[in-house]
SERO-4910 file (N, C-alpha, C, O; in steps of 0.05 Angstrom, whole numbers):
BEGIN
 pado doro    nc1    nc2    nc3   cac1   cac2   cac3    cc1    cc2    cc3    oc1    oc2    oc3
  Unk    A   1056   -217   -115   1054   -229    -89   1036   -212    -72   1039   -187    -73
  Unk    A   1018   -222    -57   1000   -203    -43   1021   -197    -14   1038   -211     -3
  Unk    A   1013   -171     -9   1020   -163     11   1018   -166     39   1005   -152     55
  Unk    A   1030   -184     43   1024   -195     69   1055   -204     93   1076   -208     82
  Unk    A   1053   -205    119   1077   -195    129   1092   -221    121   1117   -219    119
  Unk    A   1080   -249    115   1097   -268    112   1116   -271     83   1139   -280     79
  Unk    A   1098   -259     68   1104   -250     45   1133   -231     44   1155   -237     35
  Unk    A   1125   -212     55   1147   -189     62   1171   -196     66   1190   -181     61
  Unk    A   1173   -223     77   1205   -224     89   1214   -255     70   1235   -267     76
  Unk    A   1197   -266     51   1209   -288     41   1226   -290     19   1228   -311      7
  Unk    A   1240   -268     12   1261   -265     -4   1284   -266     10   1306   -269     -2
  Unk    A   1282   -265     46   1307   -271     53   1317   -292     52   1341   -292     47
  Unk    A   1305   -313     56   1306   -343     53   1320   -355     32   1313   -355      8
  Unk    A   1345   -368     43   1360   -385     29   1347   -400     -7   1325   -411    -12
  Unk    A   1362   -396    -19   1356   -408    -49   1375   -425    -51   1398   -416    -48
  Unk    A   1368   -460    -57   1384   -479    -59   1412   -471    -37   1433   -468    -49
  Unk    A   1413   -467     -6   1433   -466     11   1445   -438     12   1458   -433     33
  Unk    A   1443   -417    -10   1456   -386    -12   1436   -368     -4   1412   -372     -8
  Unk    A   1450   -342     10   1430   -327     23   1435   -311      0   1456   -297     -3
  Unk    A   1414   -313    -21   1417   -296    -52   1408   -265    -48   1418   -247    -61
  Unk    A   1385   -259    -24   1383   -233    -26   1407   -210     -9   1406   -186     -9
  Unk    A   1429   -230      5   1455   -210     11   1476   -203    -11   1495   -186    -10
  Unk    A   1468   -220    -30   1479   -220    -54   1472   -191    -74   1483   -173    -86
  Unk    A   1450   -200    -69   1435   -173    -93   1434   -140    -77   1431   -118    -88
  Unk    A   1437   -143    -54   1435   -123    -35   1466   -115    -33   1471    -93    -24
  Unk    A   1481   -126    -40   1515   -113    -30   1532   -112    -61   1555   -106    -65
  Unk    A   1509   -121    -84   1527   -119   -113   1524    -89   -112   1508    -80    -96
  Unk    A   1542    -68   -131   1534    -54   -146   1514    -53   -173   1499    -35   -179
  Unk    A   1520    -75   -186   1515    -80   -208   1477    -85   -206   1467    -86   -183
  Unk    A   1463    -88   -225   1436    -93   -232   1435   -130   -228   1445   -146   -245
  Unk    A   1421   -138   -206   1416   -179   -206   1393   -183   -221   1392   -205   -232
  Unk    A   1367   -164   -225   1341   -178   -239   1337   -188   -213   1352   -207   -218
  Unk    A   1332   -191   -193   1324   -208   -171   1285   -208   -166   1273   -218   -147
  Unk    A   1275   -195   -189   1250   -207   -198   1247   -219   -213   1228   -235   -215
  Unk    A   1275   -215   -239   1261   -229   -267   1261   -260   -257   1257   -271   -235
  Unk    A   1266   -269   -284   1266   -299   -282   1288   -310   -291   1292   -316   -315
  Unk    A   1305   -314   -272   1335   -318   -276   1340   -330   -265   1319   -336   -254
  Unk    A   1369   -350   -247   1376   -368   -236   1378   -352   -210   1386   -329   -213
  Unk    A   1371   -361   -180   1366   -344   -159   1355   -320   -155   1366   -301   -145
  Unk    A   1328   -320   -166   1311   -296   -166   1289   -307   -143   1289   -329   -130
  Unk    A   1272   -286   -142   1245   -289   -117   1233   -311   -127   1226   -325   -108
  Unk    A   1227   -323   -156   1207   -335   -160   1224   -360   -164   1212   -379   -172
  Unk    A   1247   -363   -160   1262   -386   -144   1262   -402   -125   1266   -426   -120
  Unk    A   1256   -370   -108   1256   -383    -84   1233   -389    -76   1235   -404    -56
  Unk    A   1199   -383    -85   1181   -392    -84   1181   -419    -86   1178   -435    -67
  Unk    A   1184   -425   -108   1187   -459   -123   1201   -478   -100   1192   -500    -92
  Unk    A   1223   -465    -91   1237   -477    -77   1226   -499    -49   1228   -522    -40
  Unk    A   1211   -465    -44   1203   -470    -17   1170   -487    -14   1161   -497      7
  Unk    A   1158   -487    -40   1137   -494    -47   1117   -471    -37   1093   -478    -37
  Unk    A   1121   -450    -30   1099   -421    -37   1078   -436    -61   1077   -457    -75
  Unk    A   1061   -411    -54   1040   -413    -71   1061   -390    -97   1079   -375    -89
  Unk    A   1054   -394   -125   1072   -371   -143   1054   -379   -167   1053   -402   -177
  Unk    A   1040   -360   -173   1038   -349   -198   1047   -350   -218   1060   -329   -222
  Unk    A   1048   -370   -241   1078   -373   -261   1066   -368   -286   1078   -377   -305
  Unk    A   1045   -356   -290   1027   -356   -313   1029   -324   -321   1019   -303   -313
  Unk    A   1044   -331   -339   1045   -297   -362   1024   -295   -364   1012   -310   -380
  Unk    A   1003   -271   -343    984   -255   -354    974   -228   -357    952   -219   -363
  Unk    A    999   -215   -351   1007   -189   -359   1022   -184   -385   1034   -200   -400
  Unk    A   1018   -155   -387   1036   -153   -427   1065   -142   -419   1069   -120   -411
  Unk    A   1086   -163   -424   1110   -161   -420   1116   -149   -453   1108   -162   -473
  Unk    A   1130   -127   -456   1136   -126   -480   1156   -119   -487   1167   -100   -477
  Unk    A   1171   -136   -513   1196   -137   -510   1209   -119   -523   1204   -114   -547
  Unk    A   1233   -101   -503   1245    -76   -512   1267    -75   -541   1279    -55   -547
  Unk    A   1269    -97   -553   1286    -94   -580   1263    -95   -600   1273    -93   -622
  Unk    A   1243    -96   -602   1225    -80   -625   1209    -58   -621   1213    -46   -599
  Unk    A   1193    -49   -637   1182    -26   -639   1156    -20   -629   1146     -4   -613
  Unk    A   1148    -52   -655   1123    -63   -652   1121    -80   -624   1136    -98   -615
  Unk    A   1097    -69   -612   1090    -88   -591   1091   -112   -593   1070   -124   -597
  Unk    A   1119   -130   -590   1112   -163   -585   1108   -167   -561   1113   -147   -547
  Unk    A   1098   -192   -546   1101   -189   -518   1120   -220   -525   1123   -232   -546
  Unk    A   1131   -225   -494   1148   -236   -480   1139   -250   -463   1116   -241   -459
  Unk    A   1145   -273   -442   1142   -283   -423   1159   -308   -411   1182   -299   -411
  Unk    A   1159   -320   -406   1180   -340   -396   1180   -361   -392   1172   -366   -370
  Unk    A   1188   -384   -406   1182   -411   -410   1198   -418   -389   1222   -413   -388
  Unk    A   1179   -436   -361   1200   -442   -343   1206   -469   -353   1228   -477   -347
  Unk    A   1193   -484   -366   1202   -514   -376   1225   -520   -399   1239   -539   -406
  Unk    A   1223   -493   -407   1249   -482   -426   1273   -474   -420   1293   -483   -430
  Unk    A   1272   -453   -396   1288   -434   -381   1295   -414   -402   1318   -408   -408
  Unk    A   1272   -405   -411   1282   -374   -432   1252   -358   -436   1228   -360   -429
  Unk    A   1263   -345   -447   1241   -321   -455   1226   -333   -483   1241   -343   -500
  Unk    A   1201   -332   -488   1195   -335   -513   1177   -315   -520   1160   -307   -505
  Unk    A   1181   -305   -545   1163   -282   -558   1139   -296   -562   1136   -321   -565
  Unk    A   1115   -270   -564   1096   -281   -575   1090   -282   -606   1104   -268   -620
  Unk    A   1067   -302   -622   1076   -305   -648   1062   -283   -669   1068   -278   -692
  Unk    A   1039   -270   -653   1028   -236   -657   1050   -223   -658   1063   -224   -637
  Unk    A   1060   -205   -681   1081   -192   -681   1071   -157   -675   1086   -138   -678
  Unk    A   1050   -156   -669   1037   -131   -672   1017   -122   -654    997   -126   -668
  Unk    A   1010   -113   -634    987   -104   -618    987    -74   -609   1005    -58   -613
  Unk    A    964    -71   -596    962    -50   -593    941    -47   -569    920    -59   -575
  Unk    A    939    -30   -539    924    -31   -526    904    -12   -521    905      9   -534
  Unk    A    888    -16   -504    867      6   -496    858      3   -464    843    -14   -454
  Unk    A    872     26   -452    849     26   -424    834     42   -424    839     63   -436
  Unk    A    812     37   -411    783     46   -415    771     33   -386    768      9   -381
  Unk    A    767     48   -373    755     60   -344    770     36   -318    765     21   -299
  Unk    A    792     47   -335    804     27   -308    814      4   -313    826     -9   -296
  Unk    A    808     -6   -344    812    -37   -355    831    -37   -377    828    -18   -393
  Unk    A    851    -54   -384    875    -56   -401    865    -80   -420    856   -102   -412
  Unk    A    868    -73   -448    856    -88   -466    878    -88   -488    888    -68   -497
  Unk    A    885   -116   -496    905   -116   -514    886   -126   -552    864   -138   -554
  Unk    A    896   -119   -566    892   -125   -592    914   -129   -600    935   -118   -595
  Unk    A    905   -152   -622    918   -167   -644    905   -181   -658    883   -189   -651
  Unk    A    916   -188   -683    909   -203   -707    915   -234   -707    937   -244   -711
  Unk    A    899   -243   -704    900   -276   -712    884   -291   -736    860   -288   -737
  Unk    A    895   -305   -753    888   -309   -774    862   -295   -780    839   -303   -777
  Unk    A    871   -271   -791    845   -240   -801    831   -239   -778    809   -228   -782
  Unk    A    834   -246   -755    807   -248   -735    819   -222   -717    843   -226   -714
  Unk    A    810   -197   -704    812   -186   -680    807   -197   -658    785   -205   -650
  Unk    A    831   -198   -645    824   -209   -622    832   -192   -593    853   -179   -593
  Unk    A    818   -192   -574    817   -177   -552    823   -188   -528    807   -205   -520
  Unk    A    843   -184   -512    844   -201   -489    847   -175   -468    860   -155   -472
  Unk    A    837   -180   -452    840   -165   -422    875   -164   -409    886   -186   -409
  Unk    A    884   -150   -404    913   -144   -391    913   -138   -363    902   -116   -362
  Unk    A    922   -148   -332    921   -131   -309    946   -111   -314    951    -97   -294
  Unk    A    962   -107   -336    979    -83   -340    988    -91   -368    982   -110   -382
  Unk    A   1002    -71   -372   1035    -73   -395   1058    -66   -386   1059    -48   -369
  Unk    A   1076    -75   -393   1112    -68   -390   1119    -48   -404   1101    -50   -421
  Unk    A   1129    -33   -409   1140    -14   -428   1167    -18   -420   1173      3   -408
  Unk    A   1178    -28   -420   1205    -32   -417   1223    -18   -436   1225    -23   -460
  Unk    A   1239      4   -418   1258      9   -442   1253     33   -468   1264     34   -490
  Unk    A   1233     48   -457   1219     59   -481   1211     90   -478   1204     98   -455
  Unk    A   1212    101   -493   1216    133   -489   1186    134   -508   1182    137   -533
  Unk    A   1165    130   -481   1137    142   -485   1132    171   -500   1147    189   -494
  Unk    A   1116    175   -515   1114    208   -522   1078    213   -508   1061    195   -504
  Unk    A   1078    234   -506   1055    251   -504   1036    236   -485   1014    227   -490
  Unk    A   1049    236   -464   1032    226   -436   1017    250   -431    996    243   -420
  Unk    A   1019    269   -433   1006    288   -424    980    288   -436    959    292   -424
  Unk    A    983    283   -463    951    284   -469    935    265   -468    913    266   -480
  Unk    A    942    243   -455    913    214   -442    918    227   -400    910    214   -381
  Unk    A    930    250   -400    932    252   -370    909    262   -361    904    285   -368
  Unk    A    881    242   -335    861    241   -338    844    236   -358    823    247   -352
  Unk    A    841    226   -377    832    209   -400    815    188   -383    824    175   -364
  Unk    A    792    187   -392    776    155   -392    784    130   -410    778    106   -406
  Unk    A    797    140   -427    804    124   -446    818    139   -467    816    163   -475
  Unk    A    840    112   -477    863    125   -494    876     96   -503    871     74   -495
  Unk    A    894    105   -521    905     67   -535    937     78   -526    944    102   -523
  Unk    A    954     54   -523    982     57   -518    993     44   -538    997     20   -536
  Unk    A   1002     57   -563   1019     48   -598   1053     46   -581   1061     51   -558
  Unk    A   1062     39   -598   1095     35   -607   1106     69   -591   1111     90   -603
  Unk    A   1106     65   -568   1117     93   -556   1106    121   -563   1117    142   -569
  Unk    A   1083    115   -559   1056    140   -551   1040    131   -549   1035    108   -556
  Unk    A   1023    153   -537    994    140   -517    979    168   -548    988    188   -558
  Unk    A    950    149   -554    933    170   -567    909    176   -554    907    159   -536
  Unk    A    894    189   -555    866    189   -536    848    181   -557    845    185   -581
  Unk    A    835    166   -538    805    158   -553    786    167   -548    784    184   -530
  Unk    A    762    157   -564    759    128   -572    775    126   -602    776    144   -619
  Unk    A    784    104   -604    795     98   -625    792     70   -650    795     50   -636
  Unk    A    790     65   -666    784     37   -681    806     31   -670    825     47   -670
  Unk    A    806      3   -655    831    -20   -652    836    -30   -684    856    -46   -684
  Unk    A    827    -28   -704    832    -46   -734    843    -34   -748    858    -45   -763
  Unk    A    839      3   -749    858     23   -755    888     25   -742    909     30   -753
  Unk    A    882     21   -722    910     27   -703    925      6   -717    940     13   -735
  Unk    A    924    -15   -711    937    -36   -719    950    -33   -748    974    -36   -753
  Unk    A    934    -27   -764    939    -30   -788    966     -4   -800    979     -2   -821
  Unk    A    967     14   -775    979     41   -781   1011     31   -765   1033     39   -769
  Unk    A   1003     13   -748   1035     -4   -731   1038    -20   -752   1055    -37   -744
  Unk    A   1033    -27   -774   1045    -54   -783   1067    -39   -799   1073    -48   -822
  Unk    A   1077    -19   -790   1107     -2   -809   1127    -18   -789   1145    -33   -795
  Unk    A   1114     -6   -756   1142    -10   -744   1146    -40   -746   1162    -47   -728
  Unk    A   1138    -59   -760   1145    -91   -755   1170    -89   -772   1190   -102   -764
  Unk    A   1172    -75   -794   1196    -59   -816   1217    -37   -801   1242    -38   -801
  Unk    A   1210    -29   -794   1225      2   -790   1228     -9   -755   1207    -16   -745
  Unk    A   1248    -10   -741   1245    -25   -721   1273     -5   -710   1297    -11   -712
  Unk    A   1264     15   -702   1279     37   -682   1285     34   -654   1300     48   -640
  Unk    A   1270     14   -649   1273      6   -605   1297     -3   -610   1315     11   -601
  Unk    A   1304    -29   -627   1330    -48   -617   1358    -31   -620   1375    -30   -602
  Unk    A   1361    -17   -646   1391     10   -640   1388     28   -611   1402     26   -591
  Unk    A   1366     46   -615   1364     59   -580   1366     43   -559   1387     49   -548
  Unk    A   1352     19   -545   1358      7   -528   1388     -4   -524   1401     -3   -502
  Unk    A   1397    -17   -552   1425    -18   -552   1442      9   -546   1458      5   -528
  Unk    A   1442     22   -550   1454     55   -558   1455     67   -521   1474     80   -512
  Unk    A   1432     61   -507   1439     69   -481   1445     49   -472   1459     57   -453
  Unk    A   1444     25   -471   1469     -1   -462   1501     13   -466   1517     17   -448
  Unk    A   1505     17   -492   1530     18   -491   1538     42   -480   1558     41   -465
  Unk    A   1527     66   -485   1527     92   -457   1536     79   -431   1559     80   -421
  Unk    A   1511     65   -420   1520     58   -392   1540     34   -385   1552     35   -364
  Unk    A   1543     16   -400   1578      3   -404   1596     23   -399   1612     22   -380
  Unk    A   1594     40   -416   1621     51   -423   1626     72   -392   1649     74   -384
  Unk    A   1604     88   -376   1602    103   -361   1622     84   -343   1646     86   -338
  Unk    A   1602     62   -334   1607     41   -305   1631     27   -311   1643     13   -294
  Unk    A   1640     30   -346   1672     10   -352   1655    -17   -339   1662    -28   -318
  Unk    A   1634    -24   -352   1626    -48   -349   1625    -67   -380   1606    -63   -395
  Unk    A   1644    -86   -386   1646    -91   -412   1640   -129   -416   1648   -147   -431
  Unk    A   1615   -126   -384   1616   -158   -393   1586   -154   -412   1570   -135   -410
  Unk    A   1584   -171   -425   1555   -172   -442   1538   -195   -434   1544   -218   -428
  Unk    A   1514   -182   -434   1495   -203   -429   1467   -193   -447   1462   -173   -460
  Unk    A   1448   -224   -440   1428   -220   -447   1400   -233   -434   1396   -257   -439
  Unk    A   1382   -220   -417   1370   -242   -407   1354   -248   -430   1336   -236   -417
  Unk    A   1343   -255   -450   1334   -259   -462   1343   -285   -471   1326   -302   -476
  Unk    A   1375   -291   -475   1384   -313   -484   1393   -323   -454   1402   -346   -452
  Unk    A   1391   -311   -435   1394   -328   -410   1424   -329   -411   1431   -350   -400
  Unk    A   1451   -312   -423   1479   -320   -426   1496   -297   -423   1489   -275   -433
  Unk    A   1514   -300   -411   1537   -280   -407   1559   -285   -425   1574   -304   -423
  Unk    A   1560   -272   -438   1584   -282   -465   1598   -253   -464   1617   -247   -479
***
């Protein structure tokens, strides 16, 4: 959302009759009151008929694999759907975020205004710190310049060996157990079970 004062204050605004952001403001608990969930900001956009942006064009990537899949959000669905590239790998270079992947044997390159790292215990930031350029793999950054066709080909372990989904689980159940919080969820399946 651009920053602007009208902007600024339209999350206070009623969603379907509930003032949802007194809600998210007086839980203890974590609401997502960005993601894409039932009474989130981009709810209340829709709602109100705002202008909103609904077009995954950032690299959301999803924290139970290893390998870079990305993620984004089917609102005609109401869920998350992976992407069907099980493998990428990026590159910024002077300022610009560039994703790679494989499509039928083809390299393909698309431009990114970011990535997500959600959830992920980056290594060796220090050495792309001031970098012109550097690639971001499966939780480390390498400096470049680098082959994108090599890289790739050196991630196609973690599509096998898939270490994010135990750790991410593993500090879930840490912080359950801390807060004695034992309801389960998933936004991913959109369900509290």
């Amino acid at each position: 959302y651009r920053n602007k004062p009208e902007n600024n204050v339209r999350f206070m605004e009623p969603i379907n009759g509930a003032s949802r952001y007194r809600e998210v403001f007086s839980t203890p608990g974590s609401c997502g009151f960005d993601e894409w969930m039932p009474g989130n900001i981009n709810q209340s956009y829709a709602c109100h008929g705002w202008p909103l942006l609904a077009e995954a064009i950032g690299a959301d990537v999803d924290p139970y694999y290893t390998s870079f899949r990305l993620v984004w959000y089917d609102q005609a669905a109401k869920r998350y759907i992976r992407e069907t590239a099980d493998n990428s790998v990026f590159r910024w270079k002077a300022g610009r975020l560039y994703q790679y992947s494989w499509a039928d044997g083809t390299l393909c390159e698309r431009e990114r205004p970011y990535v997500h790292l959600q959830k992920r215990r980056m290594r060796h930031v220090e050495r792309v710190c001031g970098a012109e350029e550097y690639f971001i793999l499966p939780n480390w950054f390498l400096p470049g310049p680098q082959r994108p066709e090599q890289l790739l080909r050196n991630c196609r372990k973690y599509r096998v060996l898939n270490y994010q989904y135990p750790a991410v689980k593993w500090q879930s159940l840490k912080k359950r157990l801390k807060d004695r919080n034992f309801v389960c969820s998933n936004v991913f399946r959109g369900d509290n079970i």
